[in-house]
N, C-alpha and C positions, 0 to 999 in steps of 0.2 A: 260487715264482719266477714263474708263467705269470700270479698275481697281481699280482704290480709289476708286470709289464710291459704287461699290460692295463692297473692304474690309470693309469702313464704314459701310455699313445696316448689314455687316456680325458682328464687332464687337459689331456694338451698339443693332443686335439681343441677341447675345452672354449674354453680361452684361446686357440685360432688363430679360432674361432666369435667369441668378445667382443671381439678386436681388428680384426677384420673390421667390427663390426658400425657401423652409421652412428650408435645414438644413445650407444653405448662414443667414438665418435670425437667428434658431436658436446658432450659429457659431457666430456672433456679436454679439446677448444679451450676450451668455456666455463669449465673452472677456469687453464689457463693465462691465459686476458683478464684473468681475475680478479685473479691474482697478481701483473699487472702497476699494477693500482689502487692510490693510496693504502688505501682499504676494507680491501686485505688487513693492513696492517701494522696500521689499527685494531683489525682484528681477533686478530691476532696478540697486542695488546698485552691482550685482553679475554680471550681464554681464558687467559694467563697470572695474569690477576687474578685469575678465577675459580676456576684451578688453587690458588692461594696462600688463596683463602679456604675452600676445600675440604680445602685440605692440614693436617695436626694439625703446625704448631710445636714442641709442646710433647714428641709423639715422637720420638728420637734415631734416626739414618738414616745406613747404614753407607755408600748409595751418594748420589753426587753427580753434579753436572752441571758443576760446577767442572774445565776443561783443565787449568789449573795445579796443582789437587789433584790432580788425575790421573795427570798427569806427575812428581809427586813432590815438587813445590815445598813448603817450609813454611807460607808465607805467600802469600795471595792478597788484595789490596785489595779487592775483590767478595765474599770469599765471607762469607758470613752477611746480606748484604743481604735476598735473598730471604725468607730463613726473618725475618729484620726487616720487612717487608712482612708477611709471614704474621701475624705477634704485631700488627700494626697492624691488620689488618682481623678481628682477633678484636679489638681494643680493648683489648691490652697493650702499652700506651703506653712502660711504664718496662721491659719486656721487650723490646721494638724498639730502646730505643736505647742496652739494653746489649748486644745482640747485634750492630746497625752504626748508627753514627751518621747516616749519609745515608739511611737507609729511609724514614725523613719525606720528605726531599728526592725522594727516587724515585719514593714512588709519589706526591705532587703532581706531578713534573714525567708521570710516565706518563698520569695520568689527564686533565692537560694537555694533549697530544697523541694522546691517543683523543678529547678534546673537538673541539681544534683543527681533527684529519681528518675527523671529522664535520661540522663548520659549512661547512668551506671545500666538501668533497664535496656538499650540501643547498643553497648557494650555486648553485654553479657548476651544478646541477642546475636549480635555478629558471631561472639565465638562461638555461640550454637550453633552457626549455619556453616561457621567453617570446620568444625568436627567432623557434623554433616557430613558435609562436601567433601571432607579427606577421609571417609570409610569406602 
């Protein structure tokens, strides 16, 4: 028992030291900035792809990410998209579009707008540096 109660004051020393500390603090400001950026949502949309190209399609998965499966629904318009993404970036064409018709659609339009936030983001970067540069 005199064990927990030490690891406690030990932890909860621990985390009142890192939440204190200035670069714990500045380390959050700088990822909330972040997440206010387009950047984040590209990014978001990249480790999803990555995840789906990493992920094996072709093993059967008892857990979902699916609400409406979740909640008990039979039917959900979204689900199998994913795993139809997945079968596309293995280059199971005729596997993608018997598991959702719109996987094609998806990940064009996804990789669409990981393009999109990237050019406009590298844009608008340039004119900042040549404002910059012309003061």
């Amino acid at each position: 028992m005199n064990l927990i109660i030490l690891l406690f004051f030990t932890v909860k020393n621990f985390l009142n030291l890192i939440l204190k500390s200035e670069k714990f603090l500045t380390l959050v400001k700088y990822i909330l900035k972040f997440i206010k950026t387009p950047w984040f949502e590209a990014v978001l949309w990249l480790i999803a792809l990555l995840y789906l190209l990493v992920y094996n399609p072709f093993q059967q998965s008892e857990f979902s990410f699916c609400v409406l499966d979740n909640l008990g629904f039979e039917h959900c318009p979204g689900c199998g998209l994913g795993r139809s993404i997945s079968y596309l970036l293995h280059g199971e064409i005729a596997a993608a579009w018997e598991t959702h018709k719109m996987g094609m659609f998806a990940l064009v339009a996804i990789t669409f707008r990981i393009i999109q936030i990237s050019v406009n983001q590298l844009r608008l970067r340039q004119k900042n540096q040549a404002q910059l540069s012309s003061r």
